[in-house]
mmCIF file of the N, C-alpha and C atoms, coordinates in Angstrom:
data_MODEL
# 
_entry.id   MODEL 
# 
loop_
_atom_site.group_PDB 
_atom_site.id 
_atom_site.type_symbol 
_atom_site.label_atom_id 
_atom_site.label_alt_id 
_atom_site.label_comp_id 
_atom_site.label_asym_id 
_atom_site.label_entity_id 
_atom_site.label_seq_id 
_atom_site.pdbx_PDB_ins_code 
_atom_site.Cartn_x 
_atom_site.Cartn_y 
_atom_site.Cartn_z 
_atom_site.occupancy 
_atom_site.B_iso_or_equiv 
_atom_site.pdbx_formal_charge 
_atom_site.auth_seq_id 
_atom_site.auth_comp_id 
_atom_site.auth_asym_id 
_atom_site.auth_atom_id 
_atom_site.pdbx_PDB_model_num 
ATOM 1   N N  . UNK A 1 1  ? 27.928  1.298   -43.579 1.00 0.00 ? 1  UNK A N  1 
ATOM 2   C CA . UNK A 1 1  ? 27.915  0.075   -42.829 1.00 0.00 ? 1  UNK A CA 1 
ATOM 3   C C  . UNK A 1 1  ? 26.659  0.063   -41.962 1.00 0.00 ? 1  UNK A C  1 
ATOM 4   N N  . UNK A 1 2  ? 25.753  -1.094  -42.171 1.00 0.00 ? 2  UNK A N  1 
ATOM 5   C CA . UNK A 1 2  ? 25.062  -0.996  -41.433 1.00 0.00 ? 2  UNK A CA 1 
ATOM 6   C C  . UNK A 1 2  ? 24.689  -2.330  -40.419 1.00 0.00 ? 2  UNK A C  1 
ATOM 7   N N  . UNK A 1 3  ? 24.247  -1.902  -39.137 1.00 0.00 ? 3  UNK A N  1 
ATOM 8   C CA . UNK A 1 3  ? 24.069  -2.742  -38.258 1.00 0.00 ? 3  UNK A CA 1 
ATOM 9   C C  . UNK A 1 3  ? 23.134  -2.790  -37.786 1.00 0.00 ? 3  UNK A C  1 
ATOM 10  N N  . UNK A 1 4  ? 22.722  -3.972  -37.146 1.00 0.00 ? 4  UNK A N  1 
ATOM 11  C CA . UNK A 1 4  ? 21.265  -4.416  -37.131 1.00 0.00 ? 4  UNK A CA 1 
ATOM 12  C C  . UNK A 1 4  ? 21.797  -5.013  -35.242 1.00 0.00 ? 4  UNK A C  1 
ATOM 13  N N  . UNK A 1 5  ? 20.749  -4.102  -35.023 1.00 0.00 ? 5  UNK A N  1 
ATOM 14  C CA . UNK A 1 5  ? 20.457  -4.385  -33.572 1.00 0.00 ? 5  UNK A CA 1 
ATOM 15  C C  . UNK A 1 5  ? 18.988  -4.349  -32.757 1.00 0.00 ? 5  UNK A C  1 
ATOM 16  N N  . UNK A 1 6  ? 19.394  -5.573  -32.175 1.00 0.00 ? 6  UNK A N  1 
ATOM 17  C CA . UNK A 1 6  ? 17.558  -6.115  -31.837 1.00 0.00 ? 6  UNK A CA 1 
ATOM 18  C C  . UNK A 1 6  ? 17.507  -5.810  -30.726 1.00 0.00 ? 6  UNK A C  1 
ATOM 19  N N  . UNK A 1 7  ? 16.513  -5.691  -29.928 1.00 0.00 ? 7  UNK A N  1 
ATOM 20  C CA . UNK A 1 7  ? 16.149  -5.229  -28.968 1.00 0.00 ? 7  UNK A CA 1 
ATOM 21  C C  . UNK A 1 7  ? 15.974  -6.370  -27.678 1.00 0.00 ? 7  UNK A C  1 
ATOM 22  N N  . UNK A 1 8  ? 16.754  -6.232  -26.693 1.00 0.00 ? 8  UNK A N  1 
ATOM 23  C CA . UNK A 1 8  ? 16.444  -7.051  -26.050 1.00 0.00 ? 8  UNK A CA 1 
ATOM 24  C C  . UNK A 1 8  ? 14.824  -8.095  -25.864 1.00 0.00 ? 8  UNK A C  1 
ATOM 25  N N  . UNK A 1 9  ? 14.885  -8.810  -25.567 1.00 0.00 ? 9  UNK A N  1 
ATOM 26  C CA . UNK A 1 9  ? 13.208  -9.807  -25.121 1.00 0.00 ? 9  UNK A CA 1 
ATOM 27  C C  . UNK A 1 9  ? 13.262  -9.692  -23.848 1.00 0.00 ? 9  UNK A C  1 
ATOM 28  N N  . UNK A 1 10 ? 11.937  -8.561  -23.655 1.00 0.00 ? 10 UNK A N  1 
ATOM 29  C CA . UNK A 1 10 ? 11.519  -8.641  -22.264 1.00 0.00 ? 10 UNK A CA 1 
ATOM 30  C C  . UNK A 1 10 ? 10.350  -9.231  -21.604 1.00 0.00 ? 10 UNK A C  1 
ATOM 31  N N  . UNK A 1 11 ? 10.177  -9.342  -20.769 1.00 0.00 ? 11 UNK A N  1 
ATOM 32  C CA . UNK A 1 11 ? 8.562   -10.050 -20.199 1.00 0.00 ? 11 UNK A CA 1 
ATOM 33  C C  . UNK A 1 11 ? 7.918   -8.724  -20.149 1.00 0.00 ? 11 UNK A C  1 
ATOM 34  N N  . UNK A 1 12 ? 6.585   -9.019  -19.985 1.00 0.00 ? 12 UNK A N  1 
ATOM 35  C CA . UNK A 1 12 ? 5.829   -7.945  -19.871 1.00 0.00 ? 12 UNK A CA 1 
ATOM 36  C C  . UNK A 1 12 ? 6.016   -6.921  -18.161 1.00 0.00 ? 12 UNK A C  1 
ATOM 37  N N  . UNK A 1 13 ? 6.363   -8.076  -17.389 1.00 0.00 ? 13 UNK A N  1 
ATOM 38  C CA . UNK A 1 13 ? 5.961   -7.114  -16.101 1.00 0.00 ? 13 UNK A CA 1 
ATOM 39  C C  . UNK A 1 13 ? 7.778   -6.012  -16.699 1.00 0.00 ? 13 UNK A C  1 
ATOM 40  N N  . UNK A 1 14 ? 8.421   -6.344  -16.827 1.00 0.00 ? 14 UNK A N  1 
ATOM 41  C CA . UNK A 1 14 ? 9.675   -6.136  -17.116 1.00 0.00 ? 14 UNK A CA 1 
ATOM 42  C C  . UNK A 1 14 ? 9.337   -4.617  -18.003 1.00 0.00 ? 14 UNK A C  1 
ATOM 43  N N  . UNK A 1 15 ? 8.618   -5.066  -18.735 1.00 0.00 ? 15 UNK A N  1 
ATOM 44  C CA . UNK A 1 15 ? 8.343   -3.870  -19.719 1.00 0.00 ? 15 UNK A CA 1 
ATOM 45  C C  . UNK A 1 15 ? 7.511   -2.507  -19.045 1.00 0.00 ? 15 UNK A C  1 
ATOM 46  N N  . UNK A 1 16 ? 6.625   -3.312  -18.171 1.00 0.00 ? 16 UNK A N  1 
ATOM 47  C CA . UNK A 1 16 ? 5.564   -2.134  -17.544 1.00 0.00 ? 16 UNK A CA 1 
ATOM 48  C C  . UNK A 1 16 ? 6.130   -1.578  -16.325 1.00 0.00 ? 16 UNK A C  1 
ATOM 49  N N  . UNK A 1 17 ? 7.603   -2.516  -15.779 1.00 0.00 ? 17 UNK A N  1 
ATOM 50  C CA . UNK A 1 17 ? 8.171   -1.262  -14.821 1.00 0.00 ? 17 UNK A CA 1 
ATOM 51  C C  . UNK A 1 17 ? 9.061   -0.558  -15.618 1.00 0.00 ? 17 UNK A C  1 
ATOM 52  N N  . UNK A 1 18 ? 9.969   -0.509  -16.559 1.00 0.00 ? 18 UNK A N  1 
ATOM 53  C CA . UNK A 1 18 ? 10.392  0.512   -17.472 1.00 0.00 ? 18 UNK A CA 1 
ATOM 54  C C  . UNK A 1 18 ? 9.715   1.911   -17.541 1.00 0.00 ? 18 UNK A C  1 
ATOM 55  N N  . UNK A 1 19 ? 8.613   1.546   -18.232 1.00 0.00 ? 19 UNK A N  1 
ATOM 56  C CA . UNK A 1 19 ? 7.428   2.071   -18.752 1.00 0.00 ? 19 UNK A CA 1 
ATOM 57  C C  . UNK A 1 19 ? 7.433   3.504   -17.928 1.00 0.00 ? 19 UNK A C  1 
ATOM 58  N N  . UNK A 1 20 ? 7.001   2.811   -16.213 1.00 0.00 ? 20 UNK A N  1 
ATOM 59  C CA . UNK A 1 20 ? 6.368   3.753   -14.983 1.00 0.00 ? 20 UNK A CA 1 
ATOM 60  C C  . UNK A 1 20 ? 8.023   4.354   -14.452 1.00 0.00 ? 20 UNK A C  1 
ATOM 61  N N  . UNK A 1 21 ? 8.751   3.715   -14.512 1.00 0.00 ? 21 UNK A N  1 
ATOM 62  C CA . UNK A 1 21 ? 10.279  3.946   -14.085 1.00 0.00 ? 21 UNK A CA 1 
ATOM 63  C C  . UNK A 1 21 ? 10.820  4.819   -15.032 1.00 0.00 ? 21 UNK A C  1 
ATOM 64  N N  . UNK A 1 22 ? 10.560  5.055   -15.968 1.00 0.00 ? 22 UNK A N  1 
ATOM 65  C CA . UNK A 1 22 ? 11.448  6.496   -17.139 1.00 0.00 ? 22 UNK A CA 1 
ATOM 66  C C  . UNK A 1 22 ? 10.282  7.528   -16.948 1.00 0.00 ? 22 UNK A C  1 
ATOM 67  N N  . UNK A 1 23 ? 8.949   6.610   -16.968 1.00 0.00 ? 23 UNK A N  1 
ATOM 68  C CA . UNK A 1 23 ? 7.911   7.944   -16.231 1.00 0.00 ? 23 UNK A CA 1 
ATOM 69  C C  . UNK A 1 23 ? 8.033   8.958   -15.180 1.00 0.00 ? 23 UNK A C  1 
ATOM 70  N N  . UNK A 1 24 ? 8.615   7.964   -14.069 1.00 0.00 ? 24 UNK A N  1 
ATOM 71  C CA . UNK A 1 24 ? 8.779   9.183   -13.291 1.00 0.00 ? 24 UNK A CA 1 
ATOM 72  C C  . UNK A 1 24 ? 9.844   9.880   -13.082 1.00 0.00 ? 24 UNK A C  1 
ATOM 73  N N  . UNK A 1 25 ? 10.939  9.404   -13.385 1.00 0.00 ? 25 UNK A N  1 
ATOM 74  C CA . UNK A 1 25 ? 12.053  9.440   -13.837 1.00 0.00 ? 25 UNK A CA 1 
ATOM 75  C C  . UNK A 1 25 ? 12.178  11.076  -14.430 1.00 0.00 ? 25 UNK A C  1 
ATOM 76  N N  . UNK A 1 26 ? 11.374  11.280  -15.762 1.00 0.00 ? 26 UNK A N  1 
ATOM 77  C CA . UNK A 1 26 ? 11.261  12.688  -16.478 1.00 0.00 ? 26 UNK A CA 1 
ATOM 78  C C  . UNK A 1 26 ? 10.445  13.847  -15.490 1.00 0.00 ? 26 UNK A C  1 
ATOM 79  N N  . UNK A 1 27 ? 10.245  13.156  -14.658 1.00 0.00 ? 27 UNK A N  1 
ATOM 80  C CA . UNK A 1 27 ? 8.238   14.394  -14.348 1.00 0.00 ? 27 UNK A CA 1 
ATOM 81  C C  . UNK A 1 27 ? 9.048   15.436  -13.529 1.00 0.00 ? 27 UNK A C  1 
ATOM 82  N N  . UNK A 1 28 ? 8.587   16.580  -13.471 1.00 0.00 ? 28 UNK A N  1 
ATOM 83  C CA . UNK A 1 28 ? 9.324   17.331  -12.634 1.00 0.00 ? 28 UNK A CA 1 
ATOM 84  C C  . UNK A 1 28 ? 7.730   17.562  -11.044 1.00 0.00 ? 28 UNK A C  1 
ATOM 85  N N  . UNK A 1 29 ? 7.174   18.469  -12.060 1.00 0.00 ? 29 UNK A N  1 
ATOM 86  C CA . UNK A 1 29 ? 6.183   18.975  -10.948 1.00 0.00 ? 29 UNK A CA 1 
ATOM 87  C C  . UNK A 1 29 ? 4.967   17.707  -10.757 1.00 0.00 ? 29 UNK A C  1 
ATOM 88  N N  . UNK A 1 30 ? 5.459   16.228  -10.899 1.00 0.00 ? 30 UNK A N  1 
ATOM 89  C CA . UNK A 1 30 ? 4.317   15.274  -11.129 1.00 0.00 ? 30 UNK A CA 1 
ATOM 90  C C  . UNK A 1 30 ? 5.636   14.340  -9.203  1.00 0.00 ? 30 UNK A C  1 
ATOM 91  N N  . UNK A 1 31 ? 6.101   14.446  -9.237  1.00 0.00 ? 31 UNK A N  1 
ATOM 92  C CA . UNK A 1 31 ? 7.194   14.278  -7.955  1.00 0.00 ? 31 UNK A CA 1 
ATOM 93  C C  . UNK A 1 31 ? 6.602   14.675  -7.000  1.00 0.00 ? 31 UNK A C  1 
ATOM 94  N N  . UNK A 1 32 ? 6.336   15.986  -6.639  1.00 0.00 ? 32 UNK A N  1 
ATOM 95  C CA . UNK A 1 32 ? 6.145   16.858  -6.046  1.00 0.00 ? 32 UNK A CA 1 
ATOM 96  C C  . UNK A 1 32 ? 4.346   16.747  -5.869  1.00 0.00 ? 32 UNK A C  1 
ATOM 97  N N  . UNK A 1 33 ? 3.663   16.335  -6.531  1.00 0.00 ? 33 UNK A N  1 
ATOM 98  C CA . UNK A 1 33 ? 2.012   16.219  -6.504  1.00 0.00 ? 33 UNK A CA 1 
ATOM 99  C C  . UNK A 1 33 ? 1.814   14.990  -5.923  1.00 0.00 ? 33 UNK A C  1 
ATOM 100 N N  . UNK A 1 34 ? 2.725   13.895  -6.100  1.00 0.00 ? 34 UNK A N  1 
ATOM 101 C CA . UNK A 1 34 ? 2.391   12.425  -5.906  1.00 0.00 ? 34 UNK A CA 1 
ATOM 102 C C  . UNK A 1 34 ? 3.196   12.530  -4.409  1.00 0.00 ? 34 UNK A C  1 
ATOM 103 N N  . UNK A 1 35 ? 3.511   12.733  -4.157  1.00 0.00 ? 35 UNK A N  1 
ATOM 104 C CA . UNK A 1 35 ? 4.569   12.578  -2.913  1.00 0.00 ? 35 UNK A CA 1 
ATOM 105 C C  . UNK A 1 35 ? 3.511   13.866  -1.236  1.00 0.00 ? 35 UNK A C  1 
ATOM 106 N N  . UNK A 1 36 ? 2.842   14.733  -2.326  1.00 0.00 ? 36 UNK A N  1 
ATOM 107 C CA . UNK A 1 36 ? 1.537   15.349  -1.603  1.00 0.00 ? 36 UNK A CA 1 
ATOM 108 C C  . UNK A 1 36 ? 0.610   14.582  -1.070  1.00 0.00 ? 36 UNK A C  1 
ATOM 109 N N  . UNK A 1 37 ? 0.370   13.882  -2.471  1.00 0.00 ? 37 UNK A N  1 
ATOM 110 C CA . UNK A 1 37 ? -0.885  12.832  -2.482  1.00 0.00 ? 37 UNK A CA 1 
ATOM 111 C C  . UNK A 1 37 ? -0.332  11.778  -1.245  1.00 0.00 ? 37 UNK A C  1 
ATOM 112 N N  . UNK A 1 38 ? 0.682   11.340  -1.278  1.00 0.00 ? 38 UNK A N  1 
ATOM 113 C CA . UNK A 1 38 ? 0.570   9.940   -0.488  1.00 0.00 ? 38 UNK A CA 1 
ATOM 114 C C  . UNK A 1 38 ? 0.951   10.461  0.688   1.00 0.00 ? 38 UNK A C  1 
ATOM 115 N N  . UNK A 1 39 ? 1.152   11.666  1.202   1.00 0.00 ? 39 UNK A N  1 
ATOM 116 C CA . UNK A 1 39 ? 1.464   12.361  2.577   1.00 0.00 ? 39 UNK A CA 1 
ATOM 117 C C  . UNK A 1 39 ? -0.227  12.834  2.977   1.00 0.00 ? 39 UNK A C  1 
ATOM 118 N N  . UNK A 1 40 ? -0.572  12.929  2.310   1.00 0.00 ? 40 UNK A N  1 
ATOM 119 C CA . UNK A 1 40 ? -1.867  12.841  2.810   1.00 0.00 ? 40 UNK A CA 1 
ATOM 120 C C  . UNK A 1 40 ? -2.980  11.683  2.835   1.00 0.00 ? 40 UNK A C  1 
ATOM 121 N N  . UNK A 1 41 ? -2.738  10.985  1.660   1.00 0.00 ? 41 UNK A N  1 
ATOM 122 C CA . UNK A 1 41 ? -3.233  9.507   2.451   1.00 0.00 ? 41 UNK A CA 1 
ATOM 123 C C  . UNK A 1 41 ? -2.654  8.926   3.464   1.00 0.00 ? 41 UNK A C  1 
ATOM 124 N N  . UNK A 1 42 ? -1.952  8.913   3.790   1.00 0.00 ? 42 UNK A N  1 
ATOM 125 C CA . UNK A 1 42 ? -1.285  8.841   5.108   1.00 0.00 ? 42 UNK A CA 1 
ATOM 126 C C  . UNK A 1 42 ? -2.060  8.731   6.302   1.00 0.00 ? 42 UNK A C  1 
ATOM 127 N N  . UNK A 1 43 ? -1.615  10.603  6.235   1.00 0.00 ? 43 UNK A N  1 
ATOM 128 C CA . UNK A 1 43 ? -2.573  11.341  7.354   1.00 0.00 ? 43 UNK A CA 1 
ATOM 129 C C  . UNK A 1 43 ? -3.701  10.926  7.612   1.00 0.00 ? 43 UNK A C  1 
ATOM 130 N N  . UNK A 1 44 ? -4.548  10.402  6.633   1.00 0.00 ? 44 UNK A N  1 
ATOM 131 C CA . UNK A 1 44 ? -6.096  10.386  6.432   1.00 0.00 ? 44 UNK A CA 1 
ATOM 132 C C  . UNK A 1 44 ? -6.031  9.275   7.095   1.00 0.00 ? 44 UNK A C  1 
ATOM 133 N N  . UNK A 1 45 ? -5.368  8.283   6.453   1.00 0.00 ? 45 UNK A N  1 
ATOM 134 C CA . UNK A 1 45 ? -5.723  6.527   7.324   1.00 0.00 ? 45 UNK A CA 1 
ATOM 135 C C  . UNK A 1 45 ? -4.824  6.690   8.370   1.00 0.00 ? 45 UNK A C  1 
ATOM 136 N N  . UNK A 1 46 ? -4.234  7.179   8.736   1.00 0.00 ? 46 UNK A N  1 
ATOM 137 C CA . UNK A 1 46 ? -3.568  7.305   10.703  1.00 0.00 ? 46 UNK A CA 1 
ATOM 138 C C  . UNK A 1 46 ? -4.596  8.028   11.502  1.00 0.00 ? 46 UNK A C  1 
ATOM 139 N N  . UNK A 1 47 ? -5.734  9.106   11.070  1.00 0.00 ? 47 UNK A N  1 
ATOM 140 C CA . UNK A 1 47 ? -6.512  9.593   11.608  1.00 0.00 ? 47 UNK A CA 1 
ATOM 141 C C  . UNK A 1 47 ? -7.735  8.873   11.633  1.00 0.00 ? 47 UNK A C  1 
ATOM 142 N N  . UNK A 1 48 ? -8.153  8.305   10.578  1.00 0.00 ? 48 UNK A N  1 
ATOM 143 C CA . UNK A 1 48 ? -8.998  7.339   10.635  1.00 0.00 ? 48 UNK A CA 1 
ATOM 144 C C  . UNK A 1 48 ? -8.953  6.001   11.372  1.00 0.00 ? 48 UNK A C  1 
ATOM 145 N N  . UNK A 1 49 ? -7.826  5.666   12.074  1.00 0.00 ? 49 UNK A N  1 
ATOM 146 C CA . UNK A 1 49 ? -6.943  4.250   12.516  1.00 0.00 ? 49 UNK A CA 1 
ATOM 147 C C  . UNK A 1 49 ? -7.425  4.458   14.059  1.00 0.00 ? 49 UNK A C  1 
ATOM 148 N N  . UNK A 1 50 ? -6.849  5.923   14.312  1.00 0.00 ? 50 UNK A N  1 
ATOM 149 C CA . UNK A 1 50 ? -6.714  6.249   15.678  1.00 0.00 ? 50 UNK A CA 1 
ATOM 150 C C  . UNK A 1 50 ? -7.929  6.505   16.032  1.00 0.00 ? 50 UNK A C  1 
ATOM 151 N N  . UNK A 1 51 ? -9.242  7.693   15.169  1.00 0.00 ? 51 UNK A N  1 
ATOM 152 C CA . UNK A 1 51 ? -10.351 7.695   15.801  1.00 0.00 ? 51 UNK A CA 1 
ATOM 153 C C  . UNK A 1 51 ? -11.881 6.837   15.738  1.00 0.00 ? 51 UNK A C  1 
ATOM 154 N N  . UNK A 1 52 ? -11.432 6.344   14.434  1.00 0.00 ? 52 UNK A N  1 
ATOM 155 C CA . UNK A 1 52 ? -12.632 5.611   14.328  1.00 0.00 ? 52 UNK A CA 1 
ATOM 156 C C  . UNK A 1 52 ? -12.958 3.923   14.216  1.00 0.00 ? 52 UNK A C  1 
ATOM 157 N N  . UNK A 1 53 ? -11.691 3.546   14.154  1.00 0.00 ? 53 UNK A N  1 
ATOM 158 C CA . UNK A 1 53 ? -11.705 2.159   14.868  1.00 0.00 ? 53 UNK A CA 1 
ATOM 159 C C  . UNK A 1 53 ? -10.627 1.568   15.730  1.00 0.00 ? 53 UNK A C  1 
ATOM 160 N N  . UNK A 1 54 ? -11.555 1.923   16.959  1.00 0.00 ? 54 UNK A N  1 
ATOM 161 C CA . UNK A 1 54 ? -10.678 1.980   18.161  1.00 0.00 ? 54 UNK A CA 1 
ATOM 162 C C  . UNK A 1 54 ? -10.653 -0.086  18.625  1.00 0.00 ? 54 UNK A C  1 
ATOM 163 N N  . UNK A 1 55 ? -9.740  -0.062  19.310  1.00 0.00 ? 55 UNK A N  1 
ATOM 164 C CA . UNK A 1 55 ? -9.206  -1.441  19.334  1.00 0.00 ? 55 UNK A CA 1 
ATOM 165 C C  . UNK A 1 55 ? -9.706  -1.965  20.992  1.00 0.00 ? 55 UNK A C  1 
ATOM 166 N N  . UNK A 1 56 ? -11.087 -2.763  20.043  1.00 0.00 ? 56 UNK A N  1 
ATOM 167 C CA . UNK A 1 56 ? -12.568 -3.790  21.011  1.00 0.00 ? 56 UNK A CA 1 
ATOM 168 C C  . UNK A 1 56 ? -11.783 -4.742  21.929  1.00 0.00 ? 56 UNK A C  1 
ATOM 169 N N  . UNK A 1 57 ? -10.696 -5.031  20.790  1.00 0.00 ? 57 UNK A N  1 
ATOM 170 C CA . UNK A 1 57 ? -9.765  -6.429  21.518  1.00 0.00 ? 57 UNK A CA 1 
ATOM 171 C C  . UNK A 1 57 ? -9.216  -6.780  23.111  1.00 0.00 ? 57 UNK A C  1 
ATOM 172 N N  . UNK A 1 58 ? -8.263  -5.879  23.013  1.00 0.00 ? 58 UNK A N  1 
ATOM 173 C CA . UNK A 1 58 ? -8.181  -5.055  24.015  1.00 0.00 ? 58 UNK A CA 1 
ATOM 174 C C  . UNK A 1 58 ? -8.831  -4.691  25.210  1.00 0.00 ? 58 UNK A C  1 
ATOM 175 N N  . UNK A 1 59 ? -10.249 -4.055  25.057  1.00 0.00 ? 59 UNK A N  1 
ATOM 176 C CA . UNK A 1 59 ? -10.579 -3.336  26.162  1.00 0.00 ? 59 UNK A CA 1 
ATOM 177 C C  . UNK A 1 59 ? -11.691 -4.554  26.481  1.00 0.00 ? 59 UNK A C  1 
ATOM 178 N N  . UNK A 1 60 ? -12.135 -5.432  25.332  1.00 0.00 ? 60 UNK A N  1 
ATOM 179 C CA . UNK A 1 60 ? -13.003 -6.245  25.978  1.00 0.00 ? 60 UNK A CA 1 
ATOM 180 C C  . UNK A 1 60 ? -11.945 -7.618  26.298  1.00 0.00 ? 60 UNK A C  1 
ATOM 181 N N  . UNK A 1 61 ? -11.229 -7.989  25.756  1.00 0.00 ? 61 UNK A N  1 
ATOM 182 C CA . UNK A 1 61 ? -10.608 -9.491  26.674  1.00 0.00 ? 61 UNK A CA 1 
ATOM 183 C C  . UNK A 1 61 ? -10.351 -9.378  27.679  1.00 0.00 ? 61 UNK A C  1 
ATOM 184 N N  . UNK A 1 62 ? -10.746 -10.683 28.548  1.00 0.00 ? 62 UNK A N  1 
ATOM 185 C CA . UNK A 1 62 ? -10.266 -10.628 30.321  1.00 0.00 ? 62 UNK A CA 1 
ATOM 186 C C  . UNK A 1 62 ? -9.176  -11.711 30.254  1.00 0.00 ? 62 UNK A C  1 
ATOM 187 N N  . UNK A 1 63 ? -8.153  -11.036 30.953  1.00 0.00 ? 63 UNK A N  1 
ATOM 188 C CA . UNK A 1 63 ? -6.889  -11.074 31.276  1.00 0.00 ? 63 UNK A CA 1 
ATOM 189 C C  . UNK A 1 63 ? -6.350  -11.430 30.600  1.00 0.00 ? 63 UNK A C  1 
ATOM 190 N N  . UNK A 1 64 ? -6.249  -10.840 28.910  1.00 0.00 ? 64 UNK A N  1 
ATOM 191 C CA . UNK A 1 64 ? -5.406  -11.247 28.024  1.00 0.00 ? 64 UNK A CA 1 
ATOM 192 C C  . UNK A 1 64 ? -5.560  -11.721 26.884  1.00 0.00 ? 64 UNK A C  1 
ATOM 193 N N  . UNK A 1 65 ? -7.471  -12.616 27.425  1.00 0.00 ? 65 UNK A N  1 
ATOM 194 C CA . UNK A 1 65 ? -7.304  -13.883 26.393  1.00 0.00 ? 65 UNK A CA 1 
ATOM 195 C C  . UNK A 1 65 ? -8.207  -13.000 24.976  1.00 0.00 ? 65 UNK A C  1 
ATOM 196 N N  . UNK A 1 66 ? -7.336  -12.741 24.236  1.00 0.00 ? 66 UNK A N  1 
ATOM 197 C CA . UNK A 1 66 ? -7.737  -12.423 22.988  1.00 0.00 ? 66 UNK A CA 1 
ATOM 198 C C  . UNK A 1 66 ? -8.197  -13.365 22.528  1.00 0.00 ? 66 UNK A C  1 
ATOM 199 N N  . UNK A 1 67 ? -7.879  -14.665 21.881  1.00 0.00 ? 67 UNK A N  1 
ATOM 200 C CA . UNK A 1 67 ? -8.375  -15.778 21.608  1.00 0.00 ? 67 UNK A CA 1 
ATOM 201 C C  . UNK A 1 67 ? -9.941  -16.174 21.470  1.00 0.00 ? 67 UNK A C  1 
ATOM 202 N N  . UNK A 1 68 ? -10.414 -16.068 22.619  1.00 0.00 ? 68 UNK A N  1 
ATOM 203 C CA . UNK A 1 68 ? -11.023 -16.839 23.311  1.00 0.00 ? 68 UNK A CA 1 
ATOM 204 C C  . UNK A 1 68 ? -12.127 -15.403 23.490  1.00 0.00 ? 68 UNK A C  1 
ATOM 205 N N  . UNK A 1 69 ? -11.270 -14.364 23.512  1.00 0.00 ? 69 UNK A N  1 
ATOM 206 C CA . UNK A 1 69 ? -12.975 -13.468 23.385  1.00 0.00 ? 69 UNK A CA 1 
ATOM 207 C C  . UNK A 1 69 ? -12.974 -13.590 21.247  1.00 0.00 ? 69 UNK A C  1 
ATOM 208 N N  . UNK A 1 70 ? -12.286 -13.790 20.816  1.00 0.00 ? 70 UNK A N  1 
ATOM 209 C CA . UNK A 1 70 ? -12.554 -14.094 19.306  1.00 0.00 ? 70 UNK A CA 1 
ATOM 210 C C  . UNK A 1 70 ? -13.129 -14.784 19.018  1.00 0.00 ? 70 UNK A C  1 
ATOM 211 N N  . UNK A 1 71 ? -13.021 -16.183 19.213  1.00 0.00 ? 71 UNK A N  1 
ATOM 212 C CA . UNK A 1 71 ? -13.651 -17.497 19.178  1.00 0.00 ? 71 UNK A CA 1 
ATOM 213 C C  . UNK A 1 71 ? -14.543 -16.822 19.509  1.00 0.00 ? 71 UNK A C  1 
ATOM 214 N N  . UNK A 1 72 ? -15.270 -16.652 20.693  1.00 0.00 ? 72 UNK A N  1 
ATOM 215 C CA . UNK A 1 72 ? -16.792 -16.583 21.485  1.00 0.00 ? 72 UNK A CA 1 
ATOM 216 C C  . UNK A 1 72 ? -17.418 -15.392 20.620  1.00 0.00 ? 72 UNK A C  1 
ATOM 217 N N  . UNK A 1 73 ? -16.880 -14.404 20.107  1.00 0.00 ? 73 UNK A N  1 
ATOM 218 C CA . UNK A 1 73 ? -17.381 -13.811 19.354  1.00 0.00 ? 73 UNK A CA 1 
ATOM 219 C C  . UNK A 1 73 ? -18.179 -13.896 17.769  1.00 0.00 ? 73 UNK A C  1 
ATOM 220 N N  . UNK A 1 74 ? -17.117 -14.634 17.339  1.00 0.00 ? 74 UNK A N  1 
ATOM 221 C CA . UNK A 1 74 ? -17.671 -15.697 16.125  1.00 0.00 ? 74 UNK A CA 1 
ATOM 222 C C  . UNK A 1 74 ? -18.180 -16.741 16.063  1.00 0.00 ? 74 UNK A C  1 
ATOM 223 N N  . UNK A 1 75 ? -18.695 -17.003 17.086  1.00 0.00 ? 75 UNK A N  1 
ATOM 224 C CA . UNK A 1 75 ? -19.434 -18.865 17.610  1.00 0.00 ? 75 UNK A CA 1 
ATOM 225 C C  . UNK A 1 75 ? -20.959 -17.884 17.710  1.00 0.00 ? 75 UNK A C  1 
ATOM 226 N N  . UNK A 1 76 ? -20.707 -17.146 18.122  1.00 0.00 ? 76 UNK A N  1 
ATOM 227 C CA . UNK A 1 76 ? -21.703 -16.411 18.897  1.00 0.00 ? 76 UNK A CA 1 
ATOM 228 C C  . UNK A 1 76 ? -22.975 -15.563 17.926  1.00 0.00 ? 76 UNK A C  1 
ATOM 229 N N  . UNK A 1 77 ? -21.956 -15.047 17.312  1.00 0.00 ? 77 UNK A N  1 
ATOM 230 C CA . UNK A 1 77 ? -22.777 -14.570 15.751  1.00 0.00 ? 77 UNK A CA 1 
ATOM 231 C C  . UNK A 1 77 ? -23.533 -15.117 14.922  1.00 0.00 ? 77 UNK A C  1 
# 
């Protein structure tokens, strides 16, 4: 007896999260590398956040007006 079975119709985005979703799904030591990786991009852009672009907004608006030192900044340029 035989039976004939079709495969669902998927869209593509449908197909390409499958795809990455049984991917990671199987990985053992690929878990463990990616989960490194993004603990250290992290780190990198929180260290980069905090020391190297420090927040102008702030220390240059008088009494508040963010706005208005923005505007004057971009009129100004």
């Amino acid at each position: 007896m035989k039976t004939d079975v079709k495969p669902l119709k998927q869209g593509l985005l449908s197909r390409i999260f499958h795809l990455y979703y049984d991917g990671f799904r199987t990985m053992t030591l690929g878990k463990t590398l990616w989960a490194v990786i993004l603990i250290k991009l992290a780190i990198i852009f929180l260290v980069l956040k905090l020391f190297f672009f420090p927040d102008f907004i702030n220390t240059n608006a008088k009494n508040g007006d963010k706005a208005g030192f923005v505007s004057k900044e971009i009129l100004n340029r």
